[in-house]
DSSP file (Angstrom, degrees, kcal/mol; ACC not computed):
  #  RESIDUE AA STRUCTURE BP1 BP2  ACC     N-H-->O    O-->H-N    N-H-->O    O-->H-N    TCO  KAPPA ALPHA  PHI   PSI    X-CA   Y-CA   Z-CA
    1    1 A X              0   0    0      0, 0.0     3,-0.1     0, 0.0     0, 0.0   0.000 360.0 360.0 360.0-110.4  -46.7   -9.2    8.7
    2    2 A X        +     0   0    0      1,-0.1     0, 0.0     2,-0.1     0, 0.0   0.306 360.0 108.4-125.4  -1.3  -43.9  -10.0   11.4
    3    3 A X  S    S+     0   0    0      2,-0.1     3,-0.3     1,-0.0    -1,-0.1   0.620  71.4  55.9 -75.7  -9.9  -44.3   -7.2   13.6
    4    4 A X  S    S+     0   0    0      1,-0.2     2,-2.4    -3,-0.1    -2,-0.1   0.751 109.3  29.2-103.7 -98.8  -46.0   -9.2   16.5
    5    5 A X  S    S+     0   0    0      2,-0.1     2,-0.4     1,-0.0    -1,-0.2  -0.253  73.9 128.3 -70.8  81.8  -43.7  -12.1   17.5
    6    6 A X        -     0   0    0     -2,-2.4    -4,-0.0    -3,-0.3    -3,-0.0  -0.962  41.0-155.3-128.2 146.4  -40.1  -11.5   17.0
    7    7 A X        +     0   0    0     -2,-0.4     2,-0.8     2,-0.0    -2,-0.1   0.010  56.4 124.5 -93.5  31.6  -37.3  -11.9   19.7
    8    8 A X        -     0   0    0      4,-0.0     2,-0.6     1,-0.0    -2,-0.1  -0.772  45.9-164.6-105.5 145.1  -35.3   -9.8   18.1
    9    9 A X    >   -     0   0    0     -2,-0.8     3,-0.9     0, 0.0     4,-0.3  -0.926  33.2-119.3-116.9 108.3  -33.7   -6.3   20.3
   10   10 A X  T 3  S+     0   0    0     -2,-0.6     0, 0.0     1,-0.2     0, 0.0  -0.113  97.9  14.1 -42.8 146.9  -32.2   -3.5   17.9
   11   11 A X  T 3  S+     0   0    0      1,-0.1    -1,-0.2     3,-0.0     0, 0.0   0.524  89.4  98.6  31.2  44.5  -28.5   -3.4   19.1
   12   12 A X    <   +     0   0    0     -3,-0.9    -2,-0.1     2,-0.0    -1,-0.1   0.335  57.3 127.3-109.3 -18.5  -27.8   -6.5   21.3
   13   13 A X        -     0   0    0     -4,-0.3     2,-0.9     1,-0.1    -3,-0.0  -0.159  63.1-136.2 -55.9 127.6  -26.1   -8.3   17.6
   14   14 A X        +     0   0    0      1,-0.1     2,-0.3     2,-0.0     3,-0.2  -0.773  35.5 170.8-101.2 149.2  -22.9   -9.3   18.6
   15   15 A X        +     0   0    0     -2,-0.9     4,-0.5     1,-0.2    -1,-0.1  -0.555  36.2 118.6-127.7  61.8  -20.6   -8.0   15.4
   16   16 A X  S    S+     0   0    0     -2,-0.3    -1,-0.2     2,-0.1    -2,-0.0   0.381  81.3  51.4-106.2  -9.1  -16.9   -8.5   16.7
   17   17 A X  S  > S+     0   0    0     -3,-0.2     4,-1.2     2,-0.1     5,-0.1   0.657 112.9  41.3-105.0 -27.4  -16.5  -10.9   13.8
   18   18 A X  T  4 S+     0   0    0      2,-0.2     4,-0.2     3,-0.1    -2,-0.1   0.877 112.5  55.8 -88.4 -34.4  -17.8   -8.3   11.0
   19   19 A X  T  > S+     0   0    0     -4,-0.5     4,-2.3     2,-0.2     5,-0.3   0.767 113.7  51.3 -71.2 -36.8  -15.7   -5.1   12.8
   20   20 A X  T  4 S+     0   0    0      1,-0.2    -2,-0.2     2,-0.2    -1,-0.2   0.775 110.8  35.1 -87.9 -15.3  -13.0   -7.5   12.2
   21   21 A X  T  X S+     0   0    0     -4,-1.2     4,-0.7     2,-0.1    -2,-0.2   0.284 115.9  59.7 -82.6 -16.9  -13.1   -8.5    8.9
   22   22 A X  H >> S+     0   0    0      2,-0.2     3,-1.1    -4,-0.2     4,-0.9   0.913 110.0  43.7 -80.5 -59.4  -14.4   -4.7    8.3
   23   23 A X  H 3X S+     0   0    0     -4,-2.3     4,-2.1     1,-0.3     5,-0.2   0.854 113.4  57.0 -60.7 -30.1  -10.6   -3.3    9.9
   24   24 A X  H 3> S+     0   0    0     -5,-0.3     4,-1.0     1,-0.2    -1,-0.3   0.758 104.8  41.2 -88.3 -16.8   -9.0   -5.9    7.9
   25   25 A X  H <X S+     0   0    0     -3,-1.1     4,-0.8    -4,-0.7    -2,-0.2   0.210 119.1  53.6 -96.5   5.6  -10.2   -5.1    4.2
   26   26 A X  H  X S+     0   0    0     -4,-0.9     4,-1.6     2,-0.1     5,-0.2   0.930 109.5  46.7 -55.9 -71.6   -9.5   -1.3    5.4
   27   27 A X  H  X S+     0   0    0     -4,-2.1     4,-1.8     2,-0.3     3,-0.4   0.862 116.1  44.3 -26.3 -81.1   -6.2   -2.3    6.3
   28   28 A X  H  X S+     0   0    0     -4,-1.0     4,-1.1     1,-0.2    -1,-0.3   0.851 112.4  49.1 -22.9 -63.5   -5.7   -4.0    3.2
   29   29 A X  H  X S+     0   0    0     -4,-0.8     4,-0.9     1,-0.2     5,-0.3   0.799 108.7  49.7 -83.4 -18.5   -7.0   -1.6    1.0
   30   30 A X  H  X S+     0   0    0     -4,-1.6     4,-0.7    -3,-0.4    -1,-0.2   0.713 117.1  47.6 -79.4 -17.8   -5.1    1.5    2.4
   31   31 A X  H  X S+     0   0    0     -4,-1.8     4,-1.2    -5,-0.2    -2,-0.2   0.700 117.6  40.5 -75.1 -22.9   -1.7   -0.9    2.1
   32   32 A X  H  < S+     0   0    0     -4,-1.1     4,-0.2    -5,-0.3    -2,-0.1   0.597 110.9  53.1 -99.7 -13.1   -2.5   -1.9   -1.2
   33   33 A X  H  X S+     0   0    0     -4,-0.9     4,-3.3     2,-0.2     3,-0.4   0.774 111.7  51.6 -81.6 -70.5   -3.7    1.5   -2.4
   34   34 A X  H  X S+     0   0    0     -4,-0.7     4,-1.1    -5,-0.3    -2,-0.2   0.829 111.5  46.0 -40.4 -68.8   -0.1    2.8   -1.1
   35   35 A X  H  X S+     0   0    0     -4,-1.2     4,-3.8     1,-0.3    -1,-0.3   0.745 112.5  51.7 -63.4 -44.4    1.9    0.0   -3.1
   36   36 A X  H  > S+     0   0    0     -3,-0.4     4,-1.1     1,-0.3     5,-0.3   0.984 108.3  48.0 -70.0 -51.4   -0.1    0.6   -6.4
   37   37 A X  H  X S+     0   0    0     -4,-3.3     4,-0.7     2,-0.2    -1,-0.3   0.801 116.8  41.0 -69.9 -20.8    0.4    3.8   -6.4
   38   38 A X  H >X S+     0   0    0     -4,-1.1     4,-1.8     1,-0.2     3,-1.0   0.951 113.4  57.6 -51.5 -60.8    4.5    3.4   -5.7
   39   39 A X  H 3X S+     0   0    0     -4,-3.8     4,-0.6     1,-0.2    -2,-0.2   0.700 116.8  30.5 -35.7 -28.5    4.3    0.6   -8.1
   40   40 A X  H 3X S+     0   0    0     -4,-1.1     4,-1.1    -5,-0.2     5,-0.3   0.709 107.4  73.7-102.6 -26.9    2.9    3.1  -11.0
   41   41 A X  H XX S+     0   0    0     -3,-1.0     4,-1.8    -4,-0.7     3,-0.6   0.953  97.7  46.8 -69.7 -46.3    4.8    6.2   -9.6
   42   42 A X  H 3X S+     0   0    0     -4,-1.8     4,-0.8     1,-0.2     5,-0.2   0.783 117.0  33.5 -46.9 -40.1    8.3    4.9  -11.0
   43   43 A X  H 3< S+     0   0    0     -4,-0.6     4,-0.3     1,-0.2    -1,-0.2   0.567 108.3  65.7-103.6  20.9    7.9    3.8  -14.3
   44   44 A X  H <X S+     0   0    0     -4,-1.1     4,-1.4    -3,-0.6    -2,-0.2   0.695 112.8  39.7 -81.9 -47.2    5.4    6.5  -14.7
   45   45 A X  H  X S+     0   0    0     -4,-1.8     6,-1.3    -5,-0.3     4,-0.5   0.807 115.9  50.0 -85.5 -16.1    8.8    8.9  -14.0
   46   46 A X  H  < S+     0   0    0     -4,-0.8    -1,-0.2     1,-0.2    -2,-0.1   0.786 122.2  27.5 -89.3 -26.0   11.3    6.9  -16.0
   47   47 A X  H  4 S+     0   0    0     -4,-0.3    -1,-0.2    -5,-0.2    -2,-0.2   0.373 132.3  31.2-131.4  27.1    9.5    6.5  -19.1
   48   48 A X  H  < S+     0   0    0     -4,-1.4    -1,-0.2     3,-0.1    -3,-0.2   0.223 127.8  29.6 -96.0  19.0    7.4    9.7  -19.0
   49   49 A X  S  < S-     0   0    0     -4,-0.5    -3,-0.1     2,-0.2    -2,-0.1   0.187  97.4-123.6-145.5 -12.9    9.0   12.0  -17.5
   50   50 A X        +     0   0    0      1,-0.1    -4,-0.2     6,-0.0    -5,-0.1   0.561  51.4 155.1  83.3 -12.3   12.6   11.0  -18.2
   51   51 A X        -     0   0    0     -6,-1.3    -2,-0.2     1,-0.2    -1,-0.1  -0.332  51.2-107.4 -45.2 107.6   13.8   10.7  -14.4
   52   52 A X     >  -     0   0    0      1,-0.1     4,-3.5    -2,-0.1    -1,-0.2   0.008  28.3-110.2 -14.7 149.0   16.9    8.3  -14.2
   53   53 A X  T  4 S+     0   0    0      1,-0.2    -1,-0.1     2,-0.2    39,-0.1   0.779 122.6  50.2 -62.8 -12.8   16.2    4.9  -12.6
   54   54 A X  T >> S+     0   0    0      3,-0.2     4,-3.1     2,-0.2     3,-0.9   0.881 114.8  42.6-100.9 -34.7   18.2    5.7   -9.6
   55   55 A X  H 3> S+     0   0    0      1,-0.3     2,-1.4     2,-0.2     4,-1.3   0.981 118.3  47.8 -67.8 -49.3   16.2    9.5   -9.0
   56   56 A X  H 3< S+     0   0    0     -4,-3.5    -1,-0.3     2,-0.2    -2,-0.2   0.119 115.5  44.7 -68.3  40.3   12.6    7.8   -9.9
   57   57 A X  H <> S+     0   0    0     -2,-1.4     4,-2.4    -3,-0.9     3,-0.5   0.533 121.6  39.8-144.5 -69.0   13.7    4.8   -7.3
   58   58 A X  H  < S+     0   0    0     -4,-3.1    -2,-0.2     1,-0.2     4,-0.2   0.476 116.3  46.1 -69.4   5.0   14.8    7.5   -5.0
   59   59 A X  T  X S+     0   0    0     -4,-1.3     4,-3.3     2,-0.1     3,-0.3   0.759 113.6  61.4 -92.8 -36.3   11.7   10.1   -5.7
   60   60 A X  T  4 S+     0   0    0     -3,-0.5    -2,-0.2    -5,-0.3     4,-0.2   0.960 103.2  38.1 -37.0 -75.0    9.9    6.7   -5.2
   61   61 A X  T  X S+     0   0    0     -4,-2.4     4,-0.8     2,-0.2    -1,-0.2   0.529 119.4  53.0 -80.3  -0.1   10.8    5.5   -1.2
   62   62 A X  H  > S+     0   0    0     -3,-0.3     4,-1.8    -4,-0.2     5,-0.4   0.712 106.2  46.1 -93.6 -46.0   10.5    9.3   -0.1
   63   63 A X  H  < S+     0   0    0     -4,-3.3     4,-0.3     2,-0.2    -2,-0.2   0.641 115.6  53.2 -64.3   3.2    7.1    9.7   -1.6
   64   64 A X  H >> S+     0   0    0     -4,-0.2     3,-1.8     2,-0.2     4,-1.4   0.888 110.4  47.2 -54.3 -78.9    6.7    6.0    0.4
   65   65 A X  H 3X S+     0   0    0     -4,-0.8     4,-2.0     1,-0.3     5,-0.2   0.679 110.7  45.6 -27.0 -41.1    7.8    7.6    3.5
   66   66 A X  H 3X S+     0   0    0     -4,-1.8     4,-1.2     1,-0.2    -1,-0.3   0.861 114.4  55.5 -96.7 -32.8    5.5   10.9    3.3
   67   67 A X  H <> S+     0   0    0     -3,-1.8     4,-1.1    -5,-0.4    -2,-0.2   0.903 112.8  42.6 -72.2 -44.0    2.4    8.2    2.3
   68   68 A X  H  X>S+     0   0    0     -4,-1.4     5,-4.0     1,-0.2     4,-1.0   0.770 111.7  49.6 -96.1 -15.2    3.1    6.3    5.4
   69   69 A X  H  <5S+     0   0    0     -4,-2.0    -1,-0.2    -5,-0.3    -2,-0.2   0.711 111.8  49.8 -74.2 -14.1    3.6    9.1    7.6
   70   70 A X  H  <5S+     0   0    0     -4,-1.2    -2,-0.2    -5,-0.2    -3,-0.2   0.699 116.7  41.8-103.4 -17.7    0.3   10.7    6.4
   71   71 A X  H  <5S-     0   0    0     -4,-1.1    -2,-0.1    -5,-0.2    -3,-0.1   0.593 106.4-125.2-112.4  15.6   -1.6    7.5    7.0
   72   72 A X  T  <5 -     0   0    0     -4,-1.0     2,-0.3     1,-0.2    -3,-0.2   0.989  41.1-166.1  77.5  59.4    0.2    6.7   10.4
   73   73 A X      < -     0   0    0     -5,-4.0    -1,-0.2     1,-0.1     2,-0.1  -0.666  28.0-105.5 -86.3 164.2    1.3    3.0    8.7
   74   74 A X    >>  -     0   0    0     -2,-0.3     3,-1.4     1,-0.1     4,-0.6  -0.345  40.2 -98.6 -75.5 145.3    2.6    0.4   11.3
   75   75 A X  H 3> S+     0   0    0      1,-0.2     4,-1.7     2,-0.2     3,-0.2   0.692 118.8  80.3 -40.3 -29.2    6.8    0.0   11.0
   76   76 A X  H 3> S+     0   0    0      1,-0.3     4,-1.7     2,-0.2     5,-0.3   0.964  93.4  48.8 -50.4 -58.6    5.9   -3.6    8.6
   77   77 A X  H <4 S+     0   0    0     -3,-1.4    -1,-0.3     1,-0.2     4,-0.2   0.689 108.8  50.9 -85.3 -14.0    5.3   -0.9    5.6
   78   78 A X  H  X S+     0   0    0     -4,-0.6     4,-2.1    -3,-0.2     5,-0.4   0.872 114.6  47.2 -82.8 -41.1    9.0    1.1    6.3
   79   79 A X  H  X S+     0   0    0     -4,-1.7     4,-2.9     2,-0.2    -2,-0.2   0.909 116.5  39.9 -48.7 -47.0   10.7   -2.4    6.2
   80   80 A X  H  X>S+     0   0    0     -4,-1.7     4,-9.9     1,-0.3     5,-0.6   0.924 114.9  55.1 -71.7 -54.4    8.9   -3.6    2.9
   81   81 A X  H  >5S+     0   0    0     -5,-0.3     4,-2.4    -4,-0.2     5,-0.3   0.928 115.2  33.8 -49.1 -29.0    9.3   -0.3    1.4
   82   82 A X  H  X5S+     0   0    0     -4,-2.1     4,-3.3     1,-0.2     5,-0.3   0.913 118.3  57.2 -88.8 -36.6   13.3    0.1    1.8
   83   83 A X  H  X5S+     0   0    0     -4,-2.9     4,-2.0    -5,-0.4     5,-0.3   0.964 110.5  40.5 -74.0 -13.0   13.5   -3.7    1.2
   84   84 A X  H  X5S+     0   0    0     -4,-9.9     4,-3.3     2,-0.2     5,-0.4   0.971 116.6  50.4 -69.0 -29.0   11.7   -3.5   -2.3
   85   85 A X  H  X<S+     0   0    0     -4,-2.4     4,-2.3    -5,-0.6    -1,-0.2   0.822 112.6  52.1 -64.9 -17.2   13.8   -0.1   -3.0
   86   86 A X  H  X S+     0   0    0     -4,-3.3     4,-1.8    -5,-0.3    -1,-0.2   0.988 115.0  35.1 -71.1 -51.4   16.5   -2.5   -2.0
   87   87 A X  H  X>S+     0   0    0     -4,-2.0     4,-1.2    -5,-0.3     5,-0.6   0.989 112.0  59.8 -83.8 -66.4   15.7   -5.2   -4.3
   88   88 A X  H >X5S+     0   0    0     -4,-3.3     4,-3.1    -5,-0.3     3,-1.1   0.948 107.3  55.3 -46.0 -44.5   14.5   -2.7   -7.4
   89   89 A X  H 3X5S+     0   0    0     -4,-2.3     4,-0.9    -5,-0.4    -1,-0.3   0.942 103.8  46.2 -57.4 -38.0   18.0   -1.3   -7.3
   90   90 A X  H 3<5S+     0   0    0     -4,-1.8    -2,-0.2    -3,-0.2    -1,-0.2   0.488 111.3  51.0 -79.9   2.4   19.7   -3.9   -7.6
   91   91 A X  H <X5S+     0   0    0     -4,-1.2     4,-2.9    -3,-1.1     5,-0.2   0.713 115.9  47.3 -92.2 -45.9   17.5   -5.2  -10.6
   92   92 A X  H  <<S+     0   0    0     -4,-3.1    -2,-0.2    -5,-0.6     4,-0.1   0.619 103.9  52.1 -66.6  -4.3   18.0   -1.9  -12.2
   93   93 A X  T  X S+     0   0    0     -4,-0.9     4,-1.4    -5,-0.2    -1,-0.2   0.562 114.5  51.5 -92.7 -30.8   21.6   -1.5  -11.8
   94   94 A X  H  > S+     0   0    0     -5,-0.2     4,-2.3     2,-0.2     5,-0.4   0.926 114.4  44.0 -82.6 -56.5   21.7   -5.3  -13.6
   95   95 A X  H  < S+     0   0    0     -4,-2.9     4,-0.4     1,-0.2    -2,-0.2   0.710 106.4  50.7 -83.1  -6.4   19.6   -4.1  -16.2
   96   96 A X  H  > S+     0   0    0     -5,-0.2     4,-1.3     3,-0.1    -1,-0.2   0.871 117.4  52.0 -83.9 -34.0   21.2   -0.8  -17.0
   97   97 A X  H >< S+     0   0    0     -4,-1.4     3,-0.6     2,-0.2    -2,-0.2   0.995 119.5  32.4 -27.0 -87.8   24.5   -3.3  -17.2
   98   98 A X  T 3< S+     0   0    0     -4,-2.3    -3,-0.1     1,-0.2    -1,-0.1   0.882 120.4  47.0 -41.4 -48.4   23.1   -5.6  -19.3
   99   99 A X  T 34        0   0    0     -5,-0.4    -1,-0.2    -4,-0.4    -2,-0.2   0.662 360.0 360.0 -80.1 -19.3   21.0   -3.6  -21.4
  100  100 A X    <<        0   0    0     -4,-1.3    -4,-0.1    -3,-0.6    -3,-0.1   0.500 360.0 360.0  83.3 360.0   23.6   -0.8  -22.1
């Protein structure tokens, strides 16, 4: 077979491009993992559980909090989370208006 001339030496590959694309769909998926599971956790309490918007919104950004303190996220994920809670209140406070 191949075994006689090859230049190749088991651990000389340099992989700084693959370690970095590896840390960056990690990255990704543990951020994105976090979001889905906010994303599901609210109306999963308003409309099964019965929870007011304002308790699931707030049951919501403390179960954020405790998600990003247990996977040590970077300050970026405290920001997004308070500004979406920010933004989801005020679209629920407009639709409990509207909607009666």
């Amino acid at each position: 077979m191949a075994a006689g001339s090859s230049n190749y030496n088991r651990g000389e590959m340099n992989v700084k491009a693959q370690s970095g694309t590896f840390g960056g769909f990690m990255g990704m998926t543990k951020y994105g993992g976090a979001l889905v599971a906010l994303i599901v956790l609210m109306p999963t309490l308003v409309f099964a559980v019965g929870v007011s918007w304002f308790n699931a919104l707030v049951i919501s950004v403390v179960v954020g909090f405790l998600i990003g303190l247990a996977l040590k996220f970077k300050a970026m994920w405290y920001v997004i989370l308070v500004g979406l809670a920010f933004f989801v209140g005020i679209i629920s406070f407009l639709l409990s208006l509207f909607g009666g």
